[in-house]
TORDREN-49018 format. One line per field, with one value per residue (C-alpha): x, y, z; residue number from 0. Coordinates in Angstrom, 1 decimal, padded with zeros to 4 digits, m for minus. Example, Ala and Ser with C-alpha at 12.3 -4.5 7.8 and 13.67 -1.06 7.14 Angstrom:
2
x = (012.3_013.7) $
y = (m004.5_m001.1) $
z = (007.8_007.1) $
doro = (0_1) $
This chain:
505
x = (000.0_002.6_004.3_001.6_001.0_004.9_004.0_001.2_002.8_006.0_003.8_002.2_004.9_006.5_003.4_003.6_007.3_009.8_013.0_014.9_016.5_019.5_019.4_021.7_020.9_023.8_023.5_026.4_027.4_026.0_026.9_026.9_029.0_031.7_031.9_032.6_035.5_036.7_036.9_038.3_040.1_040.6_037.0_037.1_037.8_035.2_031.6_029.8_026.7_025.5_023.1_020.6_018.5_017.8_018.1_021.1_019.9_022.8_026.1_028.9_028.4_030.8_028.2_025.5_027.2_026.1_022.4_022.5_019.7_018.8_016.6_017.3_017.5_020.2_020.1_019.0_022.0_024.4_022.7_023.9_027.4_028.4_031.5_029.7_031.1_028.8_028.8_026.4_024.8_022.5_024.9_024.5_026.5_029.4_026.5_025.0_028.7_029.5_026.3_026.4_030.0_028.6_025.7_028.4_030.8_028.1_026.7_030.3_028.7_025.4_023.1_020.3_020.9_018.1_018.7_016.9_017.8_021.4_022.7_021.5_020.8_019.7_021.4_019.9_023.2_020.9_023.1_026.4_025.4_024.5_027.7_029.7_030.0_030.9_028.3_030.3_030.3_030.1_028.3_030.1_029.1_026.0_022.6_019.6_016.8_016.4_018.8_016.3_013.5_012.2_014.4_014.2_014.9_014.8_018.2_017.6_019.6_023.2_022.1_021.9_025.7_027.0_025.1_026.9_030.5_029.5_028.1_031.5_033.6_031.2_031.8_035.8_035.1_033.8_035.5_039.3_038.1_036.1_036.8_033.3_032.1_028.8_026.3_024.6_021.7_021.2_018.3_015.8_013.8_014.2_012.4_014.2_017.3_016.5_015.4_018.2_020.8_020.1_020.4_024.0_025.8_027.9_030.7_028.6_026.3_023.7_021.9_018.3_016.6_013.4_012.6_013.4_011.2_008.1_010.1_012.4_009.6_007.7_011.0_009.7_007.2_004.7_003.3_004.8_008.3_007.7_009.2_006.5_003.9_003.8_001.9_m001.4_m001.5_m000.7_m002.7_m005.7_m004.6_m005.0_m008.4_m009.4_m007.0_m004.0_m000.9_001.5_003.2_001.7_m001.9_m001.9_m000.3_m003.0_m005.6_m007.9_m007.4_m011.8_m011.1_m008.2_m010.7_m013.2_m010.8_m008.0_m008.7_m008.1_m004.8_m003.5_m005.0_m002.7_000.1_000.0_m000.6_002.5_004.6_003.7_005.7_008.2_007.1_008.0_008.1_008.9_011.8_015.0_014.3_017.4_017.2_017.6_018.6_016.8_013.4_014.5_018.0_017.8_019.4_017.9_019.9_018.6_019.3_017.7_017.3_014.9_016.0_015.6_019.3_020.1_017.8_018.9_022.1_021.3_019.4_023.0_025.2_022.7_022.4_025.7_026.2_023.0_024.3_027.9_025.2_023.7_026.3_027.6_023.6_024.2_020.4_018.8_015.8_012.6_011.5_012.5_010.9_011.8_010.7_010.4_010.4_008.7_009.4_005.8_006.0_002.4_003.4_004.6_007.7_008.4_007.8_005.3_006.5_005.6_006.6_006.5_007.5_008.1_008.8_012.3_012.8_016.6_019.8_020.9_023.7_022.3_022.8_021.3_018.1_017.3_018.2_015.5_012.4_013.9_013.2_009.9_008.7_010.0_007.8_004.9_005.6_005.7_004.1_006.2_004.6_005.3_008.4_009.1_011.4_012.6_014.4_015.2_015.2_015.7_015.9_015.5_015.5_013.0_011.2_014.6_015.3_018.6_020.8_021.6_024.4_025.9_029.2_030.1_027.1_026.2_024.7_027.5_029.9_027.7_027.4_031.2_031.8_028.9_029.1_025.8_024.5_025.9_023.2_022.8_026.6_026.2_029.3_028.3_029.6_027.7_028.5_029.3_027.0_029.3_027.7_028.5_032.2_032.7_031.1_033.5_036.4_036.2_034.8_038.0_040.4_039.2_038.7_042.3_043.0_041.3_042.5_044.4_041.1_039.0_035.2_033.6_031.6_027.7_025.7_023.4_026.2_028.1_031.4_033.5_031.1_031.6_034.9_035.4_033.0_035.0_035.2_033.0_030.2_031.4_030.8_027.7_026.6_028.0_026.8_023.1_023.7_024.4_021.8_019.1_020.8_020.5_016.8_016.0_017.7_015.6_012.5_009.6_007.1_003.7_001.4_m001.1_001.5_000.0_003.5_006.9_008.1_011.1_014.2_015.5_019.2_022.5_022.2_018.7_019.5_022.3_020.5_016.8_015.8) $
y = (000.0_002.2_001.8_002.6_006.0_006.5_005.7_007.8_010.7_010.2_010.0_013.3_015.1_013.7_015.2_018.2_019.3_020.9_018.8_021.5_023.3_023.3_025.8_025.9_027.5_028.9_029.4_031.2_029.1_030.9_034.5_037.0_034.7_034.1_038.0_038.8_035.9_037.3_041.1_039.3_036.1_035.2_034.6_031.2_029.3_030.5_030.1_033.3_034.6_037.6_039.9_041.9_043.7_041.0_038.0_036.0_036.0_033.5_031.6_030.1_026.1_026.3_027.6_025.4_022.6_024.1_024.1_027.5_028.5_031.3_033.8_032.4_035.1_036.6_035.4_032.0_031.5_032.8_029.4_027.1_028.6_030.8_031.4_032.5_035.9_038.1_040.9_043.2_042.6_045.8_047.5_045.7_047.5_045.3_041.9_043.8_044.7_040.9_039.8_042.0_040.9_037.1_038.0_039.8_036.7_034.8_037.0_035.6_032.3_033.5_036.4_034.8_035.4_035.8_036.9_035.8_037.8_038.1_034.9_033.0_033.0_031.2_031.0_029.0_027.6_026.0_027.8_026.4_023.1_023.2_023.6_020.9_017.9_015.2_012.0_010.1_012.6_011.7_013.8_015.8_016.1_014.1_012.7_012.7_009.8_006.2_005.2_002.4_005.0_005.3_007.3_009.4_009.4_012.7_013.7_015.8_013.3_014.0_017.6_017.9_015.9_018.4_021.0_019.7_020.2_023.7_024.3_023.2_025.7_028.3_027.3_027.1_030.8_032.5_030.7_031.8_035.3_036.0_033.3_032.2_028.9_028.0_024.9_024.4_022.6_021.1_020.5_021.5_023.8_026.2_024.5_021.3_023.2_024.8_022.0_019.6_022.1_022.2_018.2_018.3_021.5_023.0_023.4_020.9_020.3_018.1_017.0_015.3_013.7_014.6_010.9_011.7_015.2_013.6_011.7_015.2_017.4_014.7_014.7_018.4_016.8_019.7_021.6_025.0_023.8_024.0_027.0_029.5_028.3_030.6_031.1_031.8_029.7_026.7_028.1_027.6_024.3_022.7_024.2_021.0_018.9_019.3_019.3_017.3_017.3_013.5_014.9_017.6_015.4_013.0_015.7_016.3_019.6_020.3_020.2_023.1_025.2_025.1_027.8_029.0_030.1_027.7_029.2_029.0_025.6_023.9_025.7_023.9_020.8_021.1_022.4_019.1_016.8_019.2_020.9_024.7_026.1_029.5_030.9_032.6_036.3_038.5_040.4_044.3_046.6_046.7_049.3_050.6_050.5_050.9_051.1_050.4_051.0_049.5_052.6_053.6_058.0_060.2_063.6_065.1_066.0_062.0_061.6_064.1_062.5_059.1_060.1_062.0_058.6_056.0_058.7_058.8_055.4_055.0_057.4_055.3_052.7_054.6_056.4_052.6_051.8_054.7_055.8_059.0_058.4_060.1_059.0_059.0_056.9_056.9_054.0_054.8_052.1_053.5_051.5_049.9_047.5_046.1_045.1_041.5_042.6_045.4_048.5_049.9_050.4_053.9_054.8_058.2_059.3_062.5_063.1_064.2_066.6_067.4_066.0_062.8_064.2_067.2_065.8_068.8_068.8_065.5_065.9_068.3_066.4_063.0_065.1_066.8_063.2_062.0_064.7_063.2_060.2_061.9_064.1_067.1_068.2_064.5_062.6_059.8_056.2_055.4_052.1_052.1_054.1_053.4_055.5_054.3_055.9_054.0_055.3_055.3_056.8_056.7_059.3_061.3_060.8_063.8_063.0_062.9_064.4_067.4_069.4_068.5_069.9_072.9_074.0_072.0_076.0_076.8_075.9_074.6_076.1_075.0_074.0_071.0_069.8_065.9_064.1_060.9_061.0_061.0_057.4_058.1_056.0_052.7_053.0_056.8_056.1_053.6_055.8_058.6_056.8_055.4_059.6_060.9_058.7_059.8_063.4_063.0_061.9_064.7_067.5_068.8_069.2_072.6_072.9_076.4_077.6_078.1_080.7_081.4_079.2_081.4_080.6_081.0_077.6_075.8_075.8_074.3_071.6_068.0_067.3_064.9_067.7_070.2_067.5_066.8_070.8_071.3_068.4_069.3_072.8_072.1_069.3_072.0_074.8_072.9_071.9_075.4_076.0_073.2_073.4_074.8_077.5_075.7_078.3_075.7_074.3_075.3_074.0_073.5_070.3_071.0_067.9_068.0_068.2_069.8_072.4_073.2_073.2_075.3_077.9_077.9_081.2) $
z = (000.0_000.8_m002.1_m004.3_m002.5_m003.1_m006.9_m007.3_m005.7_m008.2_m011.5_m009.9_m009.4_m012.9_m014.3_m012.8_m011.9_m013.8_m013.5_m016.4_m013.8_m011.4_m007.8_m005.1_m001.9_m000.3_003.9_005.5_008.6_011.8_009.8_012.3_014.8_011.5_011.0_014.3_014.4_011.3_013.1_016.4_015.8_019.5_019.6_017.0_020.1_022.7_022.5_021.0_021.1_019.4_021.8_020.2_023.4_025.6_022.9_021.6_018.3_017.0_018.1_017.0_016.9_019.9_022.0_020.2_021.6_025.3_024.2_023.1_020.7_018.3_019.8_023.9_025.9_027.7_031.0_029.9_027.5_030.7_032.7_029.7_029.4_032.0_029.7_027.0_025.0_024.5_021.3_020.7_016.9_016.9_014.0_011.2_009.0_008.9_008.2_005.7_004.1_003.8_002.8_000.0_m000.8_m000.9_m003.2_m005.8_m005.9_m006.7_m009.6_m010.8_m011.4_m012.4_m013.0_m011.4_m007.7_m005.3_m001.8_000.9_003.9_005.2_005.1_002.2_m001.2_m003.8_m007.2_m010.5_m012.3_m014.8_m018.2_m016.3_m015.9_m019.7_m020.8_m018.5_m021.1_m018.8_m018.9_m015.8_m013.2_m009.4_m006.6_m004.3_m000.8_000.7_m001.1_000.7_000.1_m000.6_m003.3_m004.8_m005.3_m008.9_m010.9_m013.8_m017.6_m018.3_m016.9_m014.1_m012.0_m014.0_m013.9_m010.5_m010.0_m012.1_m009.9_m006.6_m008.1_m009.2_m005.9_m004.2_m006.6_m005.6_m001.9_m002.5_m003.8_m001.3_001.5_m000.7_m001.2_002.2_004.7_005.0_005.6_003.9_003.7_000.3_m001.2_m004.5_m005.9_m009.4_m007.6_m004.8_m002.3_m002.1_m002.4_000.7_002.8_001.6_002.4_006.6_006.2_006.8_008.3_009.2_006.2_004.0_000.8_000.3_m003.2_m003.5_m006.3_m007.8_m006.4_m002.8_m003.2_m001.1_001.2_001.9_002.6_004.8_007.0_007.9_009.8_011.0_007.9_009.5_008.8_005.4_003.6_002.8_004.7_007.5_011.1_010.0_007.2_009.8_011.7_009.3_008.1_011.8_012.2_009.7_011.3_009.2_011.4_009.6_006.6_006.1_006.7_004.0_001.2_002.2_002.2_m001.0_m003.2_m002.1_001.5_000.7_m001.4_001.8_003.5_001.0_m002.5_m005.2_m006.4_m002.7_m002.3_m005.1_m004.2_m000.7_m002.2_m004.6_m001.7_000.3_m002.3_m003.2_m006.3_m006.7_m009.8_m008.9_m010.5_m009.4_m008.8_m009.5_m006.1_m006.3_m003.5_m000.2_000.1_003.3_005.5_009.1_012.1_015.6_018.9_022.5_024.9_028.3_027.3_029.6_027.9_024.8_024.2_024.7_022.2_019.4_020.6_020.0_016.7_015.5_016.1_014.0_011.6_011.3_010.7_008.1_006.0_005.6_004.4_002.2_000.6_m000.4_m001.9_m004.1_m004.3_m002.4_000.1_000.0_003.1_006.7_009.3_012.8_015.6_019.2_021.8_025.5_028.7_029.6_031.8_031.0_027.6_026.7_025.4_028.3_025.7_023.2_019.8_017.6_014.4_012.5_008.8_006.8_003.1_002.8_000.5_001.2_000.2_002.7_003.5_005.5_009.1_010.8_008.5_009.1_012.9_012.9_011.2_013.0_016.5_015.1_014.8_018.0_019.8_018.1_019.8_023.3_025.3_026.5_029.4_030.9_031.3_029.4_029.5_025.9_025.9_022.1_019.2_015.3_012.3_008.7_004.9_002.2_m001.1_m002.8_m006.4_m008.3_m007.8_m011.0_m012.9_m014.4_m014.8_m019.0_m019.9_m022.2_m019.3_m016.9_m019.4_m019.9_m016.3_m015.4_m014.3_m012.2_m008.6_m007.0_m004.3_m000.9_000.9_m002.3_m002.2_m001.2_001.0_m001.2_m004.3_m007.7_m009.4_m013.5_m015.5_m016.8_m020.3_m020.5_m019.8_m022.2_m025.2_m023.8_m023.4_m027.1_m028.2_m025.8_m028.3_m031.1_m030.0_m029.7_m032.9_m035.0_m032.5_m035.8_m037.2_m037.0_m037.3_m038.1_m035.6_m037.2_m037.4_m034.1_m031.9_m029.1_m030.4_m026.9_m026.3_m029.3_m029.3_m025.5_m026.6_m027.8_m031.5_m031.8_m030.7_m032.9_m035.5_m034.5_m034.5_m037.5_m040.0_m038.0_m038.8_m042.8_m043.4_m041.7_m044.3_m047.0_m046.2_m046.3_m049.5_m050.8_m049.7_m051.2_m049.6_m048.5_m047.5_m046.2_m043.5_m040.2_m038.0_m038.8_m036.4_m035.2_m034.7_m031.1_m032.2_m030.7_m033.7_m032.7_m028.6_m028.7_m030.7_m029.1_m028.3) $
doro = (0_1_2_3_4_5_6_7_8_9_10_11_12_13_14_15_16_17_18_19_20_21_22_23_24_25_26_27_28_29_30_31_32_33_34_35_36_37_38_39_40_41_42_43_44_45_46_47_48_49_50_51_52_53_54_55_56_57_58_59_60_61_62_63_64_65_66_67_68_69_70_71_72_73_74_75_76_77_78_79_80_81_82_83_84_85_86_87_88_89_90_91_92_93_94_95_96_97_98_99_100_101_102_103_104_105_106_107_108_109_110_111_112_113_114_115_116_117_118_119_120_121_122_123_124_125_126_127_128_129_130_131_132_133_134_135_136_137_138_139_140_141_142_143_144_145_146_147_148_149_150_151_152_153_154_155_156_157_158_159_160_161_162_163_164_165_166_167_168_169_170_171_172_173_174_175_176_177_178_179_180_181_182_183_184_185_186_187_188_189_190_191_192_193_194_195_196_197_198_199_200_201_202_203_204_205_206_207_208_209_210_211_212_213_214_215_216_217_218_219_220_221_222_223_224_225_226_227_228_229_230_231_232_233_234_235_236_237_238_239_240_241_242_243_244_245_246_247_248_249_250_251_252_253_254_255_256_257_258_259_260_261_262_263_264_265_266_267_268_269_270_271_272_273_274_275_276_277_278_279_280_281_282_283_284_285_286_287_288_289_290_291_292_293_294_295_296_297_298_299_300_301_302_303_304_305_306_307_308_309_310_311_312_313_314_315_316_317_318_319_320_321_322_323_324_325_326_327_328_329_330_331_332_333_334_335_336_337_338_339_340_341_342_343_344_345_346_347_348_349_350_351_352_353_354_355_356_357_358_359_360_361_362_363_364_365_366_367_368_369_370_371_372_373_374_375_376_377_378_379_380_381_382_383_384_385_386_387_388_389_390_391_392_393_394_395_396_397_398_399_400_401_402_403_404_405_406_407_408_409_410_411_412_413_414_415_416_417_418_419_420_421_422_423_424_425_426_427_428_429_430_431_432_433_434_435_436_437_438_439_440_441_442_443_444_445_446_447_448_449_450_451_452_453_454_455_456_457_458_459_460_461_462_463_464_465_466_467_468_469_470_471_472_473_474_475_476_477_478_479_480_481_482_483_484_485_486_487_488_489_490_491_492_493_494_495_496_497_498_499_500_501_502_503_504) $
């Protein structure tokens, strides 16, 4: 019996599943911990734990070994390990920095990386595997299933063992160039990737089948350690006794529909035995950066204060994003000892209409929303504070353009004179480069200056404008030479050119 349930659900997800593909899920071993040993080397040896407020949020797998868990608290962690070194992970400019530098090495292997969070990412090496030839090729690392299960003809299975060689050159890779450890999964879709890839850790990789997909997931066991299916979507599965991963890929697609839409209802289904064909999403940059400090502030100048130090170091941040924010949000934490978690959280934003790198500006609408938080005429207990930027836009890029040539004289005013600096646009300095050398080339050469062109201008502009002025400026004189008189036209259209925008009036 059981066998033919294992058989059905194979011909189902044959039927279904896309095998094409190859992804590797790349997890930094316990990344803040391996940062923080990379900073202070003396630490590899001890147990660490990184403390944000009253939580270790992560440790090394020293202090794993002591029963240390993510998100124990404090006092709780200092039971298990009295030894235990603590360092405060509130800043996380220097996570973010080599999280970043993970997800660029990777782009080395492939354009299709997707982030997910700080510490992992997934990466589809589907083109690469393409064009490894070998027939014969062994898997590196572990294999998760039951070696006897059906397998499959349509090649997914050498794929993927070309897949796990890959994976281990990209893990060589980063571990050469940064010194970071990582676990990886290999898999055809992102889901198996992911689960596969906590299967053996730390410093490992793991590969599964398309034939083991059912047996992977149903090692889950409850349905809410299945990726994507959160809280309250458990939550409403065990309202018609759904608890394990057994009971929903046992359940019928009609008892779904009776509380999930139909859309949502297959997708459960198909996450129960492993299918996902959702692709890999090339990640862009983050919507919002922030910084959030735990602090214990009772006056307004520790407060500006406080505000002035994460601003500080949110604008290092964001001068390294390369985009200007439009918005500005600030979150106040206010002792209340009636809450679960000790404090109430408010939030506030503004529209910023002011460069980012105007501290004192900023400063000012940051404490304009802070008193909207508060009441002045009372004292008040603030036991955190954070400050973020979102709404971003790319920053202009004037550099080797036309109008920055134009205006390369005219100072802007000082209030608008940024400490980030504006990035040139790659494109724009290749086609200069290339126009620079042959500007060069024909400096010998002299163009007359048209008629209508201030001629002080035209002759500080490069060659190839003058060119471009000049041979607009004859094809538009011998159009009028040429053209006949038509009373009946109502408009003349006229060609945006470099003839015609140096001489509008």
């Amino acid at each position: 019996m059981v066998n033919l349930i294992l058989i059905h659900i194979f011909f189902y997800i044959r039927n279904m599943d896309d095998h094409s593909r190859t992804i590797v899920h790349i997890d930094i071993d316990c990344f803040y911990a391996q940062v923080e040993m990379l900073k202070e080397p003396n630490l590899k040896d001890k147990p660490l734990g990184i403390r944000q407020k009253n939580m270790v949020v992560t440790s090394n797998y020293i202090a794993r070994e002591y029963g240390i868990k993510k998100c124990m608290s404090v006092g709780e962690s200092k039971k298990l390990c009295p030894q235990l070194v603590l360092v405060n992970g509130e800043d996380l400019y220097d996570y973010r920095h080599a999280s970043q530098n993970v997800s660029e090495l990777l782009q080395e292997f492939s354009h299709l990386v997707e982030r997910l969070g700080l510490d992992e990412n997934f990466i589809d090496i589907t083109d690469l595997v393409s064009k490894r030839a070998e027939n014969d090729v062994t898997v590196v690392g572990y294999s998760f299933g039951d070696k006897n299960a059906i397998s499959c003809d349509c090649g997914c299975e050498r794929r993927i063992r070309i897949g796990s060689q890959i994976a281990q050159e990209i893990r060589n890779t980063i571990f050469e160039k940064l010194q970071l450890t990582t676990c990886a999964g290999i898999a055809h879709n992102k889901i198996l990737a992911k689960v596969v890839g906590s299967k053996n850790k730390p410093n490992k990789q793991t590969v599964v089948y398309p034939n083991s997909a059912s047996e992977l997931i149903l090692s889950l066991g409850s349905v809410q350690n299945v990726p994507w299916i959160g809280q309250v979507t458990a939550e409403a599965l065990r309202t018609i006794s759904i608890n394990s991963v057994e009971d929903l890929q046992n359940c019928s697609r009609s008892q779904l529909a009776n509380i999930f839409d139909p859309e949502k209802a297959l997708s459960l289904l198909n996450l129960s035995v492993g299918i996902d064909n959702t692709a890999v999403k090339r990640s862009g940059k983050p919507q919002s950066i922030g910084l959030e400090d735990a602090c214990k502030l009772t006056q307004p100048k520790e407060v500006e204060l406080k505000f002035r130090v994460l601003l500080k170091r949110l604008l290092t941040i964001v001068n390294e994003d390369g985009r200007v924010p439009k918005v500005l949000k600030i979150v106040v934490r206010k002792l209340d000892k009636t809450h679960p978690q000790g404090g109430a959280i408010e939030t506030r934003q503004s529209n910023i209409n002011i460069p980012p790198c105007n501290e004192e500006q900023i400063i000012q609408v940051a404490m304009s929303l802070f008193w909207k938080t508060v009441d002045k005429a009372k004292m008040f207990s603030i036991i955190g504070l954070g400050l973020s930027f979102s709404k971003f836009v790319d920053k202009p890029s004037e550099t080797n353009t036309l109008t920055a040539f134009l205006f390369k004289n005219v100072k802007p005013p000082r209030e608008l004179n940024s400490e980030i600096p504006v990035e040139p646009n790659p494109k724009r300095i290749k086609l200069f480069s290339s126009e620079s050398s042959s500007s060069e080339a024909n400096s010998s050469v002299k163009i007359e200056c048209p008629a209508d062109v201030d001629p002080d201008v035209f002759k500080e502009l490069p060659f190839d404008m003058q060119k471009e002025i000049w041979d607009d400026y004859k094809s538009k004189t011998a159009r009028s030479k040429c053209a006949h008189t038509n009373k009946s036209s109502k408009k003349t259209v006229q060609i945006n050119t470099l003839f015609n925008y140096m001489t509008r009036k």
